[in-house]
N, CA, C and O atoms as a GROMACS GRO file, in nm:
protein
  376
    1UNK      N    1   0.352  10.688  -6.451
    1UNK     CA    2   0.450  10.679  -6.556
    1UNK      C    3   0.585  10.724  -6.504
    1UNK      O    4   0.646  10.822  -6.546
    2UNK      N    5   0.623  10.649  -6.416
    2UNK     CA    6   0.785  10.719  -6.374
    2UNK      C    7   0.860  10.742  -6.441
    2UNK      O    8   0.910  10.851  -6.471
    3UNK      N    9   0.885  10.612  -6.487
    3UNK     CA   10   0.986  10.645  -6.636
    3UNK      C   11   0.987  10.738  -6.706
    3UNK      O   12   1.088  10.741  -6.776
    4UNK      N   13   0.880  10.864  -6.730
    4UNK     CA   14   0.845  10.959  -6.790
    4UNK      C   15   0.834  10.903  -6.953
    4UNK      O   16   0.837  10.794  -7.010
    5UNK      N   17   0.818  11.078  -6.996
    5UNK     CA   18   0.788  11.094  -7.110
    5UNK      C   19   0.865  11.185  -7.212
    5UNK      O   20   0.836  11.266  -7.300
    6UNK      N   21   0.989  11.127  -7.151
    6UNK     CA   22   1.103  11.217  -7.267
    6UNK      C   23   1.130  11.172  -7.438
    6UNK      O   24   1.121  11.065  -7.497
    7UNK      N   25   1.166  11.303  -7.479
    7UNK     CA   26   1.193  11.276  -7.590
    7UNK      C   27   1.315  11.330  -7.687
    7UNK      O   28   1.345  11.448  -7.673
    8UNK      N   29   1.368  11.275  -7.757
    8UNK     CA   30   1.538  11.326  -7.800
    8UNK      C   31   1.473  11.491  -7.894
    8UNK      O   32   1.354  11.506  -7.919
    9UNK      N   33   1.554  11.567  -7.923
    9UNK     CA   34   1.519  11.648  -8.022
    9UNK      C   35   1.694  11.675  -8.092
    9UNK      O   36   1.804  11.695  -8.041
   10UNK      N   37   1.639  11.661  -8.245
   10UNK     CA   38   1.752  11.685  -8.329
   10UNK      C   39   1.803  11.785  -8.373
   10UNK      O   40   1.734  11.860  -8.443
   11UNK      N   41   1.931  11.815  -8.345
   11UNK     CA   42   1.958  11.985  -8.358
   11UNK      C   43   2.029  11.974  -8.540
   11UNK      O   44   2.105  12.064  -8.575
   12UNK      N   45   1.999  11.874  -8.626
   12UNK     CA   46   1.944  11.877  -8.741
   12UNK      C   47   1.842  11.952  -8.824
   12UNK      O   48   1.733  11.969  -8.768
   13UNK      N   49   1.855  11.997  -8.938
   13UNK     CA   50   1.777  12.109  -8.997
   13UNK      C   51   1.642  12.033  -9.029
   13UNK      O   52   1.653  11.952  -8.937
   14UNK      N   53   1.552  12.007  -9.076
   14UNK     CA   54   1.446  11.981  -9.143
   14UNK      C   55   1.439  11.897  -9.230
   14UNK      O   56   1.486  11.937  -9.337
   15UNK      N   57   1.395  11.779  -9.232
   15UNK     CA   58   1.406  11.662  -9.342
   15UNK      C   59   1.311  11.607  -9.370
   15UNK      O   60   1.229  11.639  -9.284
   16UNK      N   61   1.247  11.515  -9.465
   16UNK     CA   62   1.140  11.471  -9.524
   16UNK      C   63   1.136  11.333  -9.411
   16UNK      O   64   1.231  11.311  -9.336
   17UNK      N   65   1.004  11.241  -9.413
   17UNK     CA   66   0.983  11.150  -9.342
   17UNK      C   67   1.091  11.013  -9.365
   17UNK      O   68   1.118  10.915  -9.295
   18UNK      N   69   1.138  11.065  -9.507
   18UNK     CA   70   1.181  10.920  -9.570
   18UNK      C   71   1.348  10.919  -9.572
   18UNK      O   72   1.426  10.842  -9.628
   19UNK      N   73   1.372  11.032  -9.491
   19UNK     CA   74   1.530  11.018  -9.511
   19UNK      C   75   1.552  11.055  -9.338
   19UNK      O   76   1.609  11.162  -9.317
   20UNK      N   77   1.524  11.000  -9.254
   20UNK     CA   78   1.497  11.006  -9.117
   20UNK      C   79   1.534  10.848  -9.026
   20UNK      O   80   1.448  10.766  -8.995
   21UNK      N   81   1.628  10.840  -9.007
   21UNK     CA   82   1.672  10.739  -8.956
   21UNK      C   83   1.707  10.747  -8.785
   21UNK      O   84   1.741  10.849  -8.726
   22UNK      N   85   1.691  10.626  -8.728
   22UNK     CA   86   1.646  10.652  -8.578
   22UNK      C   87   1.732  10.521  -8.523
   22UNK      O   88   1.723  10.414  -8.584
   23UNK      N   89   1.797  10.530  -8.433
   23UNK     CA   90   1.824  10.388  -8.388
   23UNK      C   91   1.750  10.243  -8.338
   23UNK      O   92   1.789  10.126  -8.325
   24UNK      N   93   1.623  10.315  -8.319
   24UNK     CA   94   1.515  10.210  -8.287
   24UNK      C   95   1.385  10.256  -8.340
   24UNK      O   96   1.317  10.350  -8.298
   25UNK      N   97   1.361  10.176  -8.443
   25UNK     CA   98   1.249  10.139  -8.512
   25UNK      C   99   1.162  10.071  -8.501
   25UNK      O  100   1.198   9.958  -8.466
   26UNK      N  101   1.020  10.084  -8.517
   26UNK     CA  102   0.919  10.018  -8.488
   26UNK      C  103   0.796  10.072  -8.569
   26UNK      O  104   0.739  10.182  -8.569
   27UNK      N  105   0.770   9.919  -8.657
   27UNK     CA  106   0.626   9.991  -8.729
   27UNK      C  107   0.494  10.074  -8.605
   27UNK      O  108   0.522  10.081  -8.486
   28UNK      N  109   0.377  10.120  -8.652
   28UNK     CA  110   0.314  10.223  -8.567
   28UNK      C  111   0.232  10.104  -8.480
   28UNK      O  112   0.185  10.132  -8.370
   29UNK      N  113   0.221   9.998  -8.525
   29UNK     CA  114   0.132   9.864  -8.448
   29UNK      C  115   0.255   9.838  -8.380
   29UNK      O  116   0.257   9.945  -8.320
   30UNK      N  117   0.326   9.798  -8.354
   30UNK     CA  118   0.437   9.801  -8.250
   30UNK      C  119   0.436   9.893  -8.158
   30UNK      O  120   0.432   9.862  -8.039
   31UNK      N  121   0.439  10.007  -8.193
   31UNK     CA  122   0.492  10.122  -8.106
   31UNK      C  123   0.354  10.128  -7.985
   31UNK      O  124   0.366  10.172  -7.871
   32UNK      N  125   0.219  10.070  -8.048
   32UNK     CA  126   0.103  10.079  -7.958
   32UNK      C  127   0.099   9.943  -7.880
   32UNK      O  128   0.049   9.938  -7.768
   33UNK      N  129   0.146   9.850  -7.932
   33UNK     CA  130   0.156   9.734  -7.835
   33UNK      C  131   0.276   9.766  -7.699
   33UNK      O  132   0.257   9.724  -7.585
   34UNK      N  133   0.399   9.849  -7.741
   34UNK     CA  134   0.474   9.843  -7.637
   34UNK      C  135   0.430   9.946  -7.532
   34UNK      O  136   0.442   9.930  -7.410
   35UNK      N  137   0.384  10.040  -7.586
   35UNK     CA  138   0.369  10.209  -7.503
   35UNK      C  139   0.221  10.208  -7.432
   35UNK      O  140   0.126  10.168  -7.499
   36UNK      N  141   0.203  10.249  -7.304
   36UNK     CA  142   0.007  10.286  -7.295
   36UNK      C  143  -0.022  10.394  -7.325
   36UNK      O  144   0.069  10.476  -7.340
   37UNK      N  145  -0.153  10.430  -7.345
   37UNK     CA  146  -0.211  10.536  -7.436
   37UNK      C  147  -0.171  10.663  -7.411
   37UNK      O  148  -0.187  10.753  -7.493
   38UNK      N  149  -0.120  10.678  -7.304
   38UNK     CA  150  -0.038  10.828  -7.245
   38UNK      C  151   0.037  10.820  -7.344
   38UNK      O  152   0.010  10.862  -7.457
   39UNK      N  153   0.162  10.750  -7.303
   39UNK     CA  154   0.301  10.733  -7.383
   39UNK      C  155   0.277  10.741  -7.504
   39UNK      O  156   0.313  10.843  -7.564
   40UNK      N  157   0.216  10.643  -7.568
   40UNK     CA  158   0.218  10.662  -7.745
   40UNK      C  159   0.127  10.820  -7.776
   40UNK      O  160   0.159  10.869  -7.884
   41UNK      N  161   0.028  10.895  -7.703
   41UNK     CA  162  -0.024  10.995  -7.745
   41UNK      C  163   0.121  11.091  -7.719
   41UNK      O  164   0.144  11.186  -7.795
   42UNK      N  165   0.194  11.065  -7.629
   42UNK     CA  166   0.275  11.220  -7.572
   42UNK      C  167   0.361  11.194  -7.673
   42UNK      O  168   0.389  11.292  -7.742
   43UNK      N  169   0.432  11.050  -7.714
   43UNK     CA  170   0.585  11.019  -7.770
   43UNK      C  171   0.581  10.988  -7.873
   43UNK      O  172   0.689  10.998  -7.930
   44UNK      N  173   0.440  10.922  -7.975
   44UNK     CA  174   0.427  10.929  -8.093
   44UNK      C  175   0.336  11.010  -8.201
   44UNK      O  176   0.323  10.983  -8.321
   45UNK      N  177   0.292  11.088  -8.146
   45UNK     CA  178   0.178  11.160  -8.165
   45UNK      C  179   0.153  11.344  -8.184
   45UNK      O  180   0.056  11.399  -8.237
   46UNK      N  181   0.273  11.409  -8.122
   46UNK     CA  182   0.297  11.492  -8.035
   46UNK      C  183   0.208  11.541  -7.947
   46UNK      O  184   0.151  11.649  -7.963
   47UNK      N  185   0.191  11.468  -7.856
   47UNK     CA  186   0.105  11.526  -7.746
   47UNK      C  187   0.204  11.600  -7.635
   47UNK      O  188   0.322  11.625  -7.656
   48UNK      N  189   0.117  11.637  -7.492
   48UNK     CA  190   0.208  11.696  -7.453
   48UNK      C  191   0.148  11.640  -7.300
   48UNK      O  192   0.027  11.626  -7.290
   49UNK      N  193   0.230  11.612  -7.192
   49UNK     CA  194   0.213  11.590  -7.064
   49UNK      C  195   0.115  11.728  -7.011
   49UNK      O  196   0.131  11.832  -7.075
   50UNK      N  197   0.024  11.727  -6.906
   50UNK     CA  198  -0.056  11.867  -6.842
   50UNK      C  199   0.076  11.905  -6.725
   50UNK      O  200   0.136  11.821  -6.658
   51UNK      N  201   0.089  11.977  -6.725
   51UNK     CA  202   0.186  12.086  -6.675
   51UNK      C  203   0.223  11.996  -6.523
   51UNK      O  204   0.109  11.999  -6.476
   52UNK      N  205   0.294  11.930  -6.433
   52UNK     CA  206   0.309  11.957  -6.309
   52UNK      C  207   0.258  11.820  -6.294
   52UNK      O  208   0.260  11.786  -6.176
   53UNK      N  209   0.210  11.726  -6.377
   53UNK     CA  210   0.179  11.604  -6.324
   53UNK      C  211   0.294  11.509  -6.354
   53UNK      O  212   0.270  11.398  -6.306
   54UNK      N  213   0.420  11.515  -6.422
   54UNK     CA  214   0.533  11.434  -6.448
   54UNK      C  215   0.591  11.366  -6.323
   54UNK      O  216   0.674  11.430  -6.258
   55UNK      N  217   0.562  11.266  -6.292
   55UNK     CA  218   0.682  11.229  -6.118
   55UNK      C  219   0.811  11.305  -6.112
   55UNK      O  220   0.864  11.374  -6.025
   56UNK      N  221   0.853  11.262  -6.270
   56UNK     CA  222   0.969  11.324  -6.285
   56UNK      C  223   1.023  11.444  -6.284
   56UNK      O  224   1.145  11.458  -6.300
   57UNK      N  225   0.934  11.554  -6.263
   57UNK     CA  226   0.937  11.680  -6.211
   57UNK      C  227   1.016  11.715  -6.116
   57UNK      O  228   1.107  11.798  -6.118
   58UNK      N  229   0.957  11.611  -5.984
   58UNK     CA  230   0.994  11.641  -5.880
   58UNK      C  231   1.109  11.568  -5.834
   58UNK      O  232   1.179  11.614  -5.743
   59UNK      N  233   1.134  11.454  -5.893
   59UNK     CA  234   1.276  11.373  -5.892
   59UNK      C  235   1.395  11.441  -5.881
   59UNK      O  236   1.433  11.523  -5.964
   60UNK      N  237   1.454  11.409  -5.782
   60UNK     CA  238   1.577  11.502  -5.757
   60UNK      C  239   1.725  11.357  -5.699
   60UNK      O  240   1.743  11.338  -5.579
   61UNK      N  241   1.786  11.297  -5.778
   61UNK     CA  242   1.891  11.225  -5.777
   61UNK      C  243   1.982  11.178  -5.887
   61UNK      O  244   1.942  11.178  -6.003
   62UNK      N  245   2.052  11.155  -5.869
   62UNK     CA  246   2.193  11.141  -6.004
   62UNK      C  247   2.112  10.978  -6.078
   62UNK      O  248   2.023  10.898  -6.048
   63UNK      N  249   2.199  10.998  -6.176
   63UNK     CA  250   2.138  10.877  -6.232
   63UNK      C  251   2.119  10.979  -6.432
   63UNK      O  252   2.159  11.092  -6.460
   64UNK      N  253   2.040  10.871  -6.531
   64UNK     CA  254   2.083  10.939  -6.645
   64UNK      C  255   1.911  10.902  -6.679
   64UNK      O  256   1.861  10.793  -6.650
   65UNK      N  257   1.852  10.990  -6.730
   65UNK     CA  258   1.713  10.958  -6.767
   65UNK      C  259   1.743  10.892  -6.935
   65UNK      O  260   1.841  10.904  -7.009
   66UNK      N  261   1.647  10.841  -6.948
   66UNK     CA  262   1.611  10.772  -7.047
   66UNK      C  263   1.492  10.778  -7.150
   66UNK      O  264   1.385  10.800  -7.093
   67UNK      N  265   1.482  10.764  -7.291
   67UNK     CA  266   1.358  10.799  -7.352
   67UNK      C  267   1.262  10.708  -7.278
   67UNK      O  268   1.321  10.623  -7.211
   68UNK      N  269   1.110  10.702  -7.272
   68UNK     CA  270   1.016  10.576  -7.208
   68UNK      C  271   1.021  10.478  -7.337
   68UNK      O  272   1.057  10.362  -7.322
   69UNK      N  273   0.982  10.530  -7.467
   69UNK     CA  274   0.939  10.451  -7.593
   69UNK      C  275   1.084  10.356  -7.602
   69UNK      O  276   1.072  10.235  -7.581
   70UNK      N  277   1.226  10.415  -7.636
   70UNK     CA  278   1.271  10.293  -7.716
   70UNK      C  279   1.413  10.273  -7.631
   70UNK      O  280   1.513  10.218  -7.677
   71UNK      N  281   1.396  10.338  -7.476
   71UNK     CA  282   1.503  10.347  -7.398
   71UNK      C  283   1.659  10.421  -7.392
   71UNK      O  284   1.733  10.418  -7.294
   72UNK      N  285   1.683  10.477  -7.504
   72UNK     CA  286   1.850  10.534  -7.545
   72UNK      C  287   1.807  10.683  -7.412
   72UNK      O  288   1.709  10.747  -7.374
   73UNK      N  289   1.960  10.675  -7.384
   73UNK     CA  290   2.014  10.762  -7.293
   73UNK      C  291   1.942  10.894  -7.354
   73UNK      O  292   1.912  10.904  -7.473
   74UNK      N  293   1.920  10.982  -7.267
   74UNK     CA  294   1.882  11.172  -7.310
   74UNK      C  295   1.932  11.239  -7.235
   74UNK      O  296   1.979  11.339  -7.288
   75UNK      N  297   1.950  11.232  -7.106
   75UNK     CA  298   2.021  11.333  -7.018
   75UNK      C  299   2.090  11.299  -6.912
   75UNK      O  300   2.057  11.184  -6.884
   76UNK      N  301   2.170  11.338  -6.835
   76UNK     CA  302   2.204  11.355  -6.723
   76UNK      C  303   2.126  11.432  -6.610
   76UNK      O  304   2.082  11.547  -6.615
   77UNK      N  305   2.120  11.332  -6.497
   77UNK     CA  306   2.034  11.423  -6.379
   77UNK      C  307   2.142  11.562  -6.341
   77UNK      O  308   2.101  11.670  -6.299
   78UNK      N  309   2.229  11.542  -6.357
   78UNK     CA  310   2.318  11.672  -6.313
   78UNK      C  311   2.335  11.819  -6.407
   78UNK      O  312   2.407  11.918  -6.395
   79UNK      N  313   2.214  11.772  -6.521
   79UNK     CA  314   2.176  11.907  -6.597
   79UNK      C  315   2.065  11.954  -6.601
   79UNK      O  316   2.031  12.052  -6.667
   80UNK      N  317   1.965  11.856  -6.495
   80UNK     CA  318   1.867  11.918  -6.453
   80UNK      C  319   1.807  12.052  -6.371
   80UNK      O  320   1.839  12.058  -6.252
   81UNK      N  321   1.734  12.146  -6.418
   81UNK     CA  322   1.706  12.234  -6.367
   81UNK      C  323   1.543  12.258  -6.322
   81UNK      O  324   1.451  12.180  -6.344
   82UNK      N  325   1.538  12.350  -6.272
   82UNK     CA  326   1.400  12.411  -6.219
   82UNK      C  327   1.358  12.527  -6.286
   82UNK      O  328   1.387  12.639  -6.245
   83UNK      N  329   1.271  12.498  -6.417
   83UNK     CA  330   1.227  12.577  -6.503
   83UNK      C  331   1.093  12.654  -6.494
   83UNK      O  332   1.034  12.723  -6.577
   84UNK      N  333   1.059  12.615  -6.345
   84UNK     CA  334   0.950  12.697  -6.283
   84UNK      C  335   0.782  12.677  -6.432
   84UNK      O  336   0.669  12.726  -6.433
   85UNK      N  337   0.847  12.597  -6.515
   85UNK     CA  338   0.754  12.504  -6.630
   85UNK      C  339   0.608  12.355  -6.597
   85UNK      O  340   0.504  12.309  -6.644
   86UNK      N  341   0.698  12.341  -6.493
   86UNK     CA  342   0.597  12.218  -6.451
   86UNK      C  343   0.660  12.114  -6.536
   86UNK      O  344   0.636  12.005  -6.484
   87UNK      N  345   0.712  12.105  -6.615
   87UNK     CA  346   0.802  11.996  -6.682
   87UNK      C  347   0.911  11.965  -6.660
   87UNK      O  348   0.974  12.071  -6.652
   88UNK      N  349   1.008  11.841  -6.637
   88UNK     CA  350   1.147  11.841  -6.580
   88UNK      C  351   1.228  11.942  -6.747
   88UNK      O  352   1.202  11.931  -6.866
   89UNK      N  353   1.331  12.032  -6.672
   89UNK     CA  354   1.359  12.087  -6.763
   89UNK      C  355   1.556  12.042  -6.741
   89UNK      O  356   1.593  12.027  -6.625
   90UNK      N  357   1.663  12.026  -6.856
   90UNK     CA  358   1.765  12.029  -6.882
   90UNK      C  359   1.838  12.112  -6.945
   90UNK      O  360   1.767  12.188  -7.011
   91UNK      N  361   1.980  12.139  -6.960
   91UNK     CA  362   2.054  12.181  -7.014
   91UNK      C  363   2.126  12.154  -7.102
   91UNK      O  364   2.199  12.228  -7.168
   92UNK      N  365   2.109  12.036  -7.110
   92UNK     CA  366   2.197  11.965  -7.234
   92UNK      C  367   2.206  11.845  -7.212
   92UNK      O  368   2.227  11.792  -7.103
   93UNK      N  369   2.187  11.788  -7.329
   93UNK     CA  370   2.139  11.646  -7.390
   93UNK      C  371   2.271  11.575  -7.369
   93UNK      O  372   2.379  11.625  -7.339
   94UNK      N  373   2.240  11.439  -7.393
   94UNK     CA  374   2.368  11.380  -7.376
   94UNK      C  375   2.387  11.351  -7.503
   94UNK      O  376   2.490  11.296  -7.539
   0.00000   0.00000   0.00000
């Protein structure tokens, strides 16, 4: 899974399911036709990657990562850090 398994988080307070708007939408039969069973368990599901197996961990070059599910920008490689986590860790979202 190179592309990884990122995901945006909203620094928004708490909201009901129905007032939650996203730039890319997809009923839940969609979201399983596009994603494999990793992806839709980690990115729709909340699952979670096992510690240290991400490629993207170890990826070290400029460039801007991307969600895997619906593609919109999330970070910059140049706010990447070493969170000694086993997960690629950042500093700030784009």
């Amino acid at each position: 899974m190179a592309e990884g398994l990122l995901g945006r988080l909203s620094g928004r307070g708490a909201s009901s399911k129905s007032d939650k708007h996203f730039e890319v939408e997809h009923s839940d039969e969609e979201w399983r036709r596009k994603l494999n069973p990793e992806q839709y368990r980690v990115l729709r599901q909340h699952g979670t990657e096992r510690a240290g197996t991400s490629p993207l961990d170890k990826q070290h070059g400029a460039g801007i990562y991307h969600c895997a599910a619906c593609g919109q920008p999330l970070f910059d490689a140049g706010t990447k850090f070493n969170s000694g986590t086993g997960w690629p860790s950042f500093w700030a979202p784009l």
